[in-house]
C-alpha positions as CSV (number, residue, x, y, z in Angstrom):
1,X,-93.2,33.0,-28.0
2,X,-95.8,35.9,-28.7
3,X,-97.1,37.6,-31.4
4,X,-99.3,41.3,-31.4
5,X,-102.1,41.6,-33.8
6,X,-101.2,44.6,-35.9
7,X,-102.8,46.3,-38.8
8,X,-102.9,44.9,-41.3
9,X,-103.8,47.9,-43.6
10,X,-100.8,50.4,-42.9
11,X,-100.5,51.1,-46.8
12,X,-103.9,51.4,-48.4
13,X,-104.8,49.7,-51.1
14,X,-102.3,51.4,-53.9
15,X,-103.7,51.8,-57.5
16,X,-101.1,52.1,-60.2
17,X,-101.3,55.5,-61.6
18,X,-102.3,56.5,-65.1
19,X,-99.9,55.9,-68.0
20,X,-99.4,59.4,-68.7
21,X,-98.5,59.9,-65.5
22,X,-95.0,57.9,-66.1
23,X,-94.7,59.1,-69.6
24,X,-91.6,62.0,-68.8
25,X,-89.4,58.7,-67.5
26,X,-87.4,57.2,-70.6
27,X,-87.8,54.0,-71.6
28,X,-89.7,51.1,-73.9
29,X,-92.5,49.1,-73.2
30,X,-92.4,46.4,-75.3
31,X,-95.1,44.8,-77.0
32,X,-98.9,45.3,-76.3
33,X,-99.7,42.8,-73.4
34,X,-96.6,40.8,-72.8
35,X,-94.5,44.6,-72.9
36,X,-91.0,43.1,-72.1
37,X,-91.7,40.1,-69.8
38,X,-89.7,37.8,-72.7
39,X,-86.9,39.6,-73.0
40,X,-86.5,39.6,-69.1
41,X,-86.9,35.7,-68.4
42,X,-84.9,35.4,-71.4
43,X,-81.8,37.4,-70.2
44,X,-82.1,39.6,-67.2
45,X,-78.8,40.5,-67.1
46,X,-78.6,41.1,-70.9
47,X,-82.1,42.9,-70.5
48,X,-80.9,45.2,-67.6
49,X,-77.3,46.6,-69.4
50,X,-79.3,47.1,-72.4
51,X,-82.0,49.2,-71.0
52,X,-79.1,51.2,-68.9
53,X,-77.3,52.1,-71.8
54,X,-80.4,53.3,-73.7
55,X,-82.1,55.3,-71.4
56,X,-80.1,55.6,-68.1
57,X,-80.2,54.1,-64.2
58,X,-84.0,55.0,-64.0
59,X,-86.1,53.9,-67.1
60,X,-89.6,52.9,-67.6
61,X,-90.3,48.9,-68.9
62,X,-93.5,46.7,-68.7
63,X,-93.1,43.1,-67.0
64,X,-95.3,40.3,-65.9
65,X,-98.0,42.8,-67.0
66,X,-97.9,46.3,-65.2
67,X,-95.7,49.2,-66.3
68,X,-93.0,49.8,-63.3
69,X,-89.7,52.2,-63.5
70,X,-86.2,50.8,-62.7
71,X,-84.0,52.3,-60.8
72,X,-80.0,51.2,-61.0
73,X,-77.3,51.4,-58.9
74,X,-76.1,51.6,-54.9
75,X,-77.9,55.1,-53.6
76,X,-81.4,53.3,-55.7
77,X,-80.8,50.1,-53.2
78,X,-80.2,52.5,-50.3
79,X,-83.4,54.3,-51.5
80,X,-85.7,51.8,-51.8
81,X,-84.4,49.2,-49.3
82,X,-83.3,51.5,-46.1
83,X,-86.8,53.2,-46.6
84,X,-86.8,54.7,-43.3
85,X,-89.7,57.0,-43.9
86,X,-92.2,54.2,-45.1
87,X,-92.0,55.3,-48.6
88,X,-92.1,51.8,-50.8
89,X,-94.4,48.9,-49.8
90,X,-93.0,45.4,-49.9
91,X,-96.6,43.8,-49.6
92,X,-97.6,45.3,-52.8
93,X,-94.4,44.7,-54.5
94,X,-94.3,41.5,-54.0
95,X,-98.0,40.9,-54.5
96,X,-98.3,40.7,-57.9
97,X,-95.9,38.0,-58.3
98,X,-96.3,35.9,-55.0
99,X,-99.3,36.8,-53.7
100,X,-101.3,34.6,-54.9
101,X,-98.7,31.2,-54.2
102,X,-97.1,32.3,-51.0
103,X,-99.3,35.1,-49.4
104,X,-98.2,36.8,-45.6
105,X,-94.7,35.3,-46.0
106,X,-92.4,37.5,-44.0
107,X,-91.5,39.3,-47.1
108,X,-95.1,40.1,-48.1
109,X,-96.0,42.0,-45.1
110,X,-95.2,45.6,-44.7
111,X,-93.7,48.2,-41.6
112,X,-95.3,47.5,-37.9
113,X,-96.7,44.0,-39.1
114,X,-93.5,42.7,-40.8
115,X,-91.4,44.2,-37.6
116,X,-94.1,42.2,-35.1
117,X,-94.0,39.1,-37.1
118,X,-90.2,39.3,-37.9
119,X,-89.3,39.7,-33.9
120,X,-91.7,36.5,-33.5
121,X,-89.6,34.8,-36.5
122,X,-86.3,35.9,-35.1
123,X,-86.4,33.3,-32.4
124,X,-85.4,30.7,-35.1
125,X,-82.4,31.9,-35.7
126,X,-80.4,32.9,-32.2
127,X,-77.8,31.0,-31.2
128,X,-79.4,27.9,-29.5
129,X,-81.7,26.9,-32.6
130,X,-79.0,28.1,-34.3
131,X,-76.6,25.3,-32.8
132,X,-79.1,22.7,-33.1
133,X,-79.4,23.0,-36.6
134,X,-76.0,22.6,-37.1
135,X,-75.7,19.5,-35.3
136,X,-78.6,18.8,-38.3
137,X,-76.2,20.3,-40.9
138,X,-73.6,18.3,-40.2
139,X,-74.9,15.2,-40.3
140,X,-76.7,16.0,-43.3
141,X,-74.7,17.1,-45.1
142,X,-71.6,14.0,-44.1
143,X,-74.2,11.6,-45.4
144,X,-75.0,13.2,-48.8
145,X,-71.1,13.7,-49.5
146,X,-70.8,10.4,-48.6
147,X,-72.6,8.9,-51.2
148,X,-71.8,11.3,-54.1
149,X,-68.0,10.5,-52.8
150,X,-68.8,6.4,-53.8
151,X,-69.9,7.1,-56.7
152,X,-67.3,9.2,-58.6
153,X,-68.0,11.1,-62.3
154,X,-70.1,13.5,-63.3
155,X,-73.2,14.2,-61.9
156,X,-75.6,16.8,-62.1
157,X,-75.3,19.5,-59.2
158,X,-78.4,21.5,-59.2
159,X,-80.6,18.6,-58.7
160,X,-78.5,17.2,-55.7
161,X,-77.6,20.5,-54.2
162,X,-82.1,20.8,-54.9
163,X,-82.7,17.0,-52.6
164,X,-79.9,18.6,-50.2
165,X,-81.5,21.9,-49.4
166,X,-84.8,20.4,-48.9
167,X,-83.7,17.6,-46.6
168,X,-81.5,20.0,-44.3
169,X,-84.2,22.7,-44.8
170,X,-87.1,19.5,-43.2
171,X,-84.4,18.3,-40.4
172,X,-83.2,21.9,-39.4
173,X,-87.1,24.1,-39.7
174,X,-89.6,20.9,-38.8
175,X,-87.5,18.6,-37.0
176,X,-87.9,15.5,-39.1
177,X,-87.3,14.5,-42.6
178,X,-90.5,14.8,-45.1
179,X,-90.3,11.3,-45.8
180,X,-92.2,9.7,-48.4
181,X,-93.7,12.6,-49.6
182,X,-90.6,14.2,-50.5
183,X,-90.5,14.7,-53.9
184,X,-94.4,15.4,-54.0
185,X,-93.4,18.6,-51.7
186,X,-90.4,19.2,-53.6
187,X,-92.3,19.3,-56.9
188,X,-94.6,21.5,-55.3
189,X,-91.9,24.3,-54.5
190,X,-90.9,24.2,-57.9
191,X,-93.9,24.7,-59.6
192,X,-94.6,27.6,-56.9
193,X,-91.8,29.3,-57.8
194,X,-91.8,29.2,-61.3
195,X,-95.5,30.3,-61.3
196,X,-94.1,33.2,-59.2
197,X,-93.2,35.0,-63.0
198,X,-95.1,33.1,-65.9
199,X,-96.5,35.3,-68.0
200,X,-100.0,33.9,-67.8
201,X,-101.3,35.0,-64.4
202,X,-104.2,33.8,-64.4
203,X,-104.4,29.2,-63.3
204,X,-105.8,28.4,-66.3
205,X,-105.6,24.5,-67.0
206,X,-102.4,23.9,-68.4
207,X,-100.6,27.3,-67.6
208,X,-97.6,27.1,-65.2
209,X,-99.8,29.1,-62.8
210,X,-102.1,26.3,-62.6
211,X,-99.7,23.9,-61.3
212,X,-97.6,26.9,-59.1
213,X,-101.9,26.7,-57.5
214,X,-101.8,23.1,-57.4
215,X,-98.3,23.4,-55.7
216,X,-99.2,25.5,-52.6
217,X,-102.5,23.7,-52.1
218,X,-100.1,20.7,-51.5
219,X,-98.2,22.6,-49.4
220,X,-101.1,24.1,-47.4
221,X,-102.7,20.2,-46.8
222,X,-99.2,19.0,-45.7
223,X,-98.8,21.6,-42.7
224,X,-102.4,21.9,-42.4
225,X,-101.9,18.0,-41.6
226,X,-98.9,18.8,-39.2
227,X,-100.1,21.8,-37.2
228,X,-102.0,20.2,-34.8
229,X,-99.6,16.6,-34.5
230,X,-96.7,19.6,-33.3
231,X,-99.4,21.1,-30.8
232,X,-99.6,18.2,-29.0
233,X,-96.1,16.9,-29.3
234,X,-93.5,19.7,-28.8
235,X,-90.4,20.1,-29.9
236,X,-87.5,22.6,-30.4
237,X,-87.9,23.1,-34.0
238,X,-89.4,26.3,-35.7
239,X,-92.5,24.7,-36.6
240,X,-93.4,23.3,-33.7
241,X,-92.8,26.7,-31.7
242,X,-94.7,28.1,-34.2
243,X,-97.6,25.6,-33.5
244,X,-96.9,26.9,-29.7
245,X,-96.9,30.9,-30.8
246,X,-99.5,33.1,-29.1
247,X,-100.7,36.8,-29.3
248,X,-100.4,39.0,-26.7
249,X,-104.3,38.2,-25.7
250,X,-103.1,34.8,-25.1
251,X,-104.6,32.9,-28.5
252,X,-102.5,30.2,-30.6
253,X,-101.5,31.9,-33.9
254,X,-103.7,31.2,-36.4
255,X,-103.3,27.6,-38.7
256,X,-103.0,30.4,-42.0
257,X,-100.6,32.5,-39.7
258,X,-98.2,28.9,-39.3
259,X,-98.8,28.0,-42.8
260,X,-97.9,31.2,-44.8
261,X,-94.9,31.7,-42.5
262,X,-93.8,28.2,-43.0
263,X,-94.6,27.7,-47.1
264,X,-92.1,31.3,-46.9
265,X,-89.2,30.1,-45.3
266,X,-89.1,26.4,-46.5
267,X,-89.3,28.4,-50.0
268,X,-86.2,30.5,-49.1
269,X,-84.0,27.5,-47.3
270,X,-85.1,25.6,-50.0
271,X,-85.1,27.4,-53.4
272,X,-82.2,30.4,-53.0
273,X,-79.6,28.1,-50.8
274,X,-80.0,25.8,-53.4
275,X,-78.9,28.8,-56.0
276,X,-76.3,30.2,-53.8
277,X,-74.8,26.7,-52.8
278,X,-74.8,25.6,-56.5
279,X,-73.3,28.7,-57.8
280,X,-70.4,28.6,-55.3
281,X,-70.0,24.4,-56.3
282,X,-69.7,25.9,-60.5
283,X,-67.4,28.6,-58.7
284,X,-65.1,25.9,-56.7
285,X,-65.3,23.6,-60.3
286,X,-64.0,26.3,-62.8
287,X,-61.3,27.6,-59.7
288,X,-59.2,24.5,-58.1
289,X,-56.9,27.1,-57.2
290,X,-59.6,28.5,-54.7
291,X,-60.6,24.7,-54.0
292,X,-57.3,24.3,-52.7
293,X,-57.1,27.9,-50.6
294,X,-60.2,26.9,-48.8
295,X,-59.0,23.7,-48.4
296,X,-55.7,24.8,-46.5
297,X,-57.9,26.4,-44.5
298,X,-60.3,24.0,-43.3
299,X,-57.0,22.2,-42.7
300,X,-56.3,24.8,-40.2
301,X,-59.3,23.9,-38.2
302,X,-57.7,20.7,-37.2
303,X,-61.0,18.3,-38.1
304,X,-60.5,14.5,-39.0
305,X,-62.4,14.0,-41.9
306,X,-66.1,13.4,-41.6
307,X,-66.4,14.8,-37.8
308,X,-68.2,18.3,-37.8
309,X,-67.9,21.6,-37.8
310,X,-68.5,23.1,-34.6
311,X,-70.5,26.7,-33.6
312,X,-67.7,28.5,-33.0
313,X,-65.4,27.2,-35.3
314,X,-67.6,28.5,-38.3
315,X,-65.9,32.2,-38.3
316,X,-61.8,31.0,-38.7
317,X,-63.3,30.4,-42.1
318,X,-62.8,34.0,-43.4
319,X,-61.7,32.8,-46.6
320,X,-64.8,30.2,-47.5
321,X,-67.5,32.8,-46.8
322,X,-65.2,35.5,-48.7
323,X,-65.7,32.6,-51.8
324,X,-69.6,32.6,-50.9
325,X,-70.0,35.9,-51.1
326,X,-68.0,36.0,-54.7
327,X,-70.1,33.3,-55.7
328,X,-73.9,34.8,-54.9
329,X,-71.9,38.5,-56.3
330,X,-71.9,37.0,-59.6
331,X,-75.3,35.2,-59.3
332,X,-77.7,36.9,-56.5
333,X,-80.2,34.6,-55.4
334,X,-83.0,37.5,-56.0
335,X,-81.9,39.6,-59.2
336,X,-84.9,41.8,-58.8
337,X,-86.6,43.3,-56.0
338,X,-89.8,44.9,-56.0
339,X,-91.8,47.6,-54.6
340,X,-94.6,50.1,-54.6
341,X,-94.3,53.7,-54.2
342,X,-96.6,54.6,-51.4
343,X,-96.0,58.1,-52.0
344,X,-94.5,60.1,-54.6
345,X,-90.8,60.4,-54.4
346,X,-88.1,62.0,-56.7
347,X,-84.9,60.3,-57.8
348,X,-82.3,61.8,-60.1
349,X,-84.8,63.9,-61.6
350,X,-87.4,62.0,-61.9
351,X,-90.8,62.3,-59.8
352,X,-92.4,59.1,-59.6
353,X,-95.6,59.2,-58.6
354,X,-97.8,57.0,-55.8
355,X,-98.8,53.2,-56.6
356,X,-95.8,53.1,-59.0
357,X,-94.3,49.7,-59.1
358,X,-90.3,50.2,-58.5
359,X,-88.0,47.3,-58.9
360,X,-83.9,48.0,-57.8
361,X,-81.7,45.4,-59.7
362,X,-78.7,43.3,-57.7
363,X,-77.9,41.4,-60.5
364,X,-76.5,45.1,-62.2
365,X,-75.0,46.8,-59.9
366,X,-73.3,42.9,-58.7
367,X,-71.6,43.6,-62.2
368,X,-70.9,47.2,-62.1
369,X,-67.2,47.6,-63.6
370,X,-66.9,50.9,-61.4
371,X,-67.6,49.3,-58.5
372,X,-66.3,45.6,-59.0
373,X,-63.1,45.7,-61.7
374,X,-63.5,42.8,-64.0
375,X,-67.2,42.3,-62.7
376,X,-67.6,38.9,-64.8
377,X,-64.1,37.0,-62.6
378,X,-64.4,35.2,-59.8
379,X,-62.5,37.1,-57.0
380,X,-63.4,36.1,-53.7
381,X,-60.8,38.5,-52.7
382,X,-63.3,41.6,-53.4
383,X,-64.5,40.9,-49.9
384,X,-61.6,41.4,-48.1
385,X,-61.3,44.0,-45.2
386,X,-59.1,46.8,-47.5
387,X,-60.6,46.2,-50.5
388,X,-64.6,46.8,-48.7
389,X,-63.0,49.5,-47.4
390,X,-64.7,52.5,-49.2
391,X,-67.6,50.4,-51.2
392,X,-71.2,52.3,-50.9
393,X,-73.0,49.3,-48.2
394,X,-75.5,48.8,-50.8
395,X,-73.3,48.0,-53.5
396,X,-73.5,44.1,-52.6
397,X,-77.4,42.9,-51.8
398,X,-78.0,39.3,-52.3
399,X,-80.0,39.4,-48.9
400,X,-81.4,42.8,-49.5
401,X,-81.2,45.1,-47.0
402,X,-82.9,47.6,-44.2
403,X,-85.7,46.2,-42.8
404,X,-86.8,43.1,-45.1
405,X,-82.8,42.0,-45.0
406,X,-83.0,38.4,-45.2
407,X,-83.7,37.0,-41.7
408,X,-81.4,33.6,-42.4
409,X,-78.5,35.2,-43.9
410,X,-76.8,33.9,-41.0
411,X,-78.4,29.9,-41.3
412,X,-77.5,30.7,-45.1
413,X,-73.6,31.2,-44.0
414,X,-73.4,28.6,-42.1
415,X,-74.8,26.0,-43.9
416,X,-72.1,27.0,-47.1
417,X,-69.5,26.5,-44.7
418,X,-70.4,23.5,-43.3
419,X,-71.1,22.3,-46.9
420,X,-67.6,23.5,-47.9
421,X,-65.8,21.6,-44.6
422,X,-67.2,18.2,-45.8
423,X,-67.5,18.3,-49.5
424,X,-63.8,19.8,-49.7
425,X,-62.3,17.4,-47.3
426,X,-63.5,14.0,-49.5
427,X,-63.8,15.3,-52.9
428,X,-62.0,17.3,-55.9
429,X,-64.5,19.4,-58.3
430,X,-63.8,20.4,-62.1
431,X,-65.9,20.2,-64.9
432,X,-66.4,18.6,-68.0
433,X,-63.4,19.8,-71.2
434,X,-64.9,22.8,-72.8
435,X,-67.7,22.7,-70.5
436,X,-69.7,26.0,-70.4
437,X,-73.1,25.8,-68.2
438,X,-76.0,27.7,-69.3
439,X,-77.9,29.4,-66.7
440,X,-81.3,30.7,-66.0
441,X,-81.2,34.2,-63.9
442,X,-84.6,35.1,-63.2
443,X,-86.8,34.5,-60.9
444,X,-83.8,32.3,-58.8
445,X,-80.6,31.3,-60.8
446,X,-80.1,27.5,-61.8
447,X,-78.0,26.2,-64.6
448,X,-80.8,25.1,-67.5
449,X,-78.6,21.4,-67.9
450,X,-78.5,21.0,-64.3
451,X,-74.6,22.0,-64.1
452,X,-72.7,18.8,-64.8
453,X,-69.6,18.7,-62.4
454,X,-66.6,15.7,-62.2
455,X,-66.5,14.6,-58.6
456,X,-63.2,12.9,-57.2
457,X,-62.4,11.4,-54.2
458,X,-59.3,12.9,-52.2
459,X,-56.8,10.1,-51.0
């Protein structure tokens, strides 16, 4: 594996513009300091349909402390994540918010550099790794079931789907469980993510930020520890060929290099599977009918109970990843993307001008009634072949799209298939009478009780 050196320094440093120079695009800023960061970790879907109605699909709000326009809809996705000319930087985007707790992550880095480092990346997830981590998945994912299957009841989903996610995410990415250390690193993520939008940015003692700081310090010593045991030893996994990558002049990628693009994708197997697979379990729960459609077709794959999924069964499961997709519809795993205007650009009207933070929204235009009837149902049957037939390609983005589209979409599907085989082969879902989970939205989706789900053993 290889890796060029490119610049880093494509986009120059980008100043956000003056406050007169937004001051033609509607919209409301809030309160002095905090503008409308509240009212968006409150309700970001509430907080998105309001603003749309009042002032239209591009409007002007202050969050997380910066002034940044909004811009709703399909043809704003296409905009701002095709970008084929350059035009919107993900690096300073996302800088504000996870610069500082999970810097040069794939998503951070911008054009040529993210193309070079993405190629490198891309390795992971062909169809040899690919295989292997299924073998991982499988076993995983059997033992887990297995023990939620002996002791029937409620339990609490997001926390188990949370210990699941990061021990598949250990097994499949660094070849070996974490061990003792687990909840320590899991902790860690946690605090790392919800640092990623608490109002205080700054890690003063006691703020959130302070421990999201804490958090990737952990995480740092912990592969710091690693990098050189993997050197020595080998091994198929994507940390250890990591700890193997070169550039093109021959030298080992950098220790920061390994780190910051290992911190990024634990983060992502960890933290948004754990969303998307926990949505999809409250999906299953409130829908037995769809429990029993998938099911009858996992039947059809002819499995004994407990043995796994092969590679190539995965795609007779239309119907599963049809329910998957449904699922992360209604809850994206990313609500809001962000991005700076490298240059000025026009859109509907408005001329935004360079440095402008820009932020599309997939959590609105996931609920569009024009574009999804009855946005708020779960319809796994919105993602069949005739009824896709004619939706605009950016009118579904829970991976994002163009270039900075989600390089494990494809680990993503086949872990919630794999996770569908065995938990719907041992157990029945529903939840609790009159049972209606609150759930966090922003920055990743998780029900605030945990989601409490009954769990029954089949036969």
């Amino acid at each position: 594996m290889s890796i060029q050196v490119a610049d880093s320094s494509l986009v120059a440093r980008l100043s956000p513009p003056k406050p007169s120079a937004l001051a033609h695009v509607p919209g409301d800023e809030g309160w002095p300091i905090i503008g409308r960061t509240l009212a968006v970790l409150a309700d970001p879907k509430g907080e998105v349909e309001k603003m749309a109605r009042t002032y239209g699909p591009v409007y002007r709000s202050r969050v997380l402390g910066e002034t940044s326009i909004t811009l709703l809809g399909p043809e704003a996705n296409e905009l701002v994540l095709f970008d084929n000319t350059k035009l919107f930087s993900s690096t300073h985007g996302w800088g504000p918010i996870l610069g500082r707790l999970f810097p040069r992550g794939l998503m951070m880095l911008d054009f040529d550099e993210h193309r070079l480092h993405r190629r490198t990346l891309s390795v992971a997830f062909k169809a040899g790794p690919m295989q292997s981590y299924l073998a991982e998945l499988n076993a995983g994912i059997a033992h887990r079931v297995a023990e939620w299957r002996a002791r029937p009841g409620e339990m609490l989903c997001y926390p188990a789907m949370k210990q699941l996610t990061l021990d598949l995410a250990a097994t499949s990415f660094l070849g070996t469980a974490i061990g003792a250390e687990t909840e320590e690193v899991n902790r860690a993520f946690i605090d790392m993510v919800a640092a990623s939008v608490a109002p205080i940015r700054k890690p003063w003692p006691g703020t959130a930020m302070a421990r999201g700081v804490k958090g990737r310090q952990r995480i740092v010593a912990y592969f710091a520890e690693q990098i050189p045991i993997r050197r020595a030893k080998g091994g198929d996994d994507l940390f250890s060929q990591l700890c193997r990558a070169t550039h093109d002049d021959g030298a080992l990628l950098s220790n920061q290099a390994i780190i910051d693009h290992m911190s990024f994708l634990m983060m992502a197997a960890h933290d948004t599977l754990t969303s998307s697979l926990t949505s999809f379990v409250a999906a299953l729960a409130a829908h037995p009918e769809w429990q029993q459609k998938l099911r009858e077709e996992i039947a059809g794959l002819g499995l004994k109970p407990g043995e796994p999924i092969s590679f190539e069964q995965l795609d007779a499961l239309p119907l599963t990843e049809m329910a998957f997709k449904e699922a992360m519809r209604l809850r994206p795993p990313v609500p809001s993307l962000p991005r700076r205007a490298t240059r000025a650009f026009s859109f509907k009207g408005y001329t935004i001008p360079a440095g402008t933070m820009v932020a599309v929204n997939p959590l609105f235009t996931h609920h569009m009634p024009e574009i999804w009837p009855n946005p708020d149902q779960f319809d796994p049957l919105r993602f069949t072949d005739e009824a896709s037939r004619g939706r605009h390609r950016f009118a579904w983005i829970p991976y994002g799209g163009g270039a900075h589209m989600c390089l494990g979409l494809n680990f993503a599907y086949m872990q919630a298939k794999c996770f569908a085989v065995h938990l719907l082969q041992h157990l029945d879902l529903s939840l609790p009478p009159n049972y209606q989970a609150s759930w966090q939205m922003w920055p990743i989706p998780k029900p605030k009780d945990g989601l409490r789900v009954n769990v029954a053993p089949l036969n």
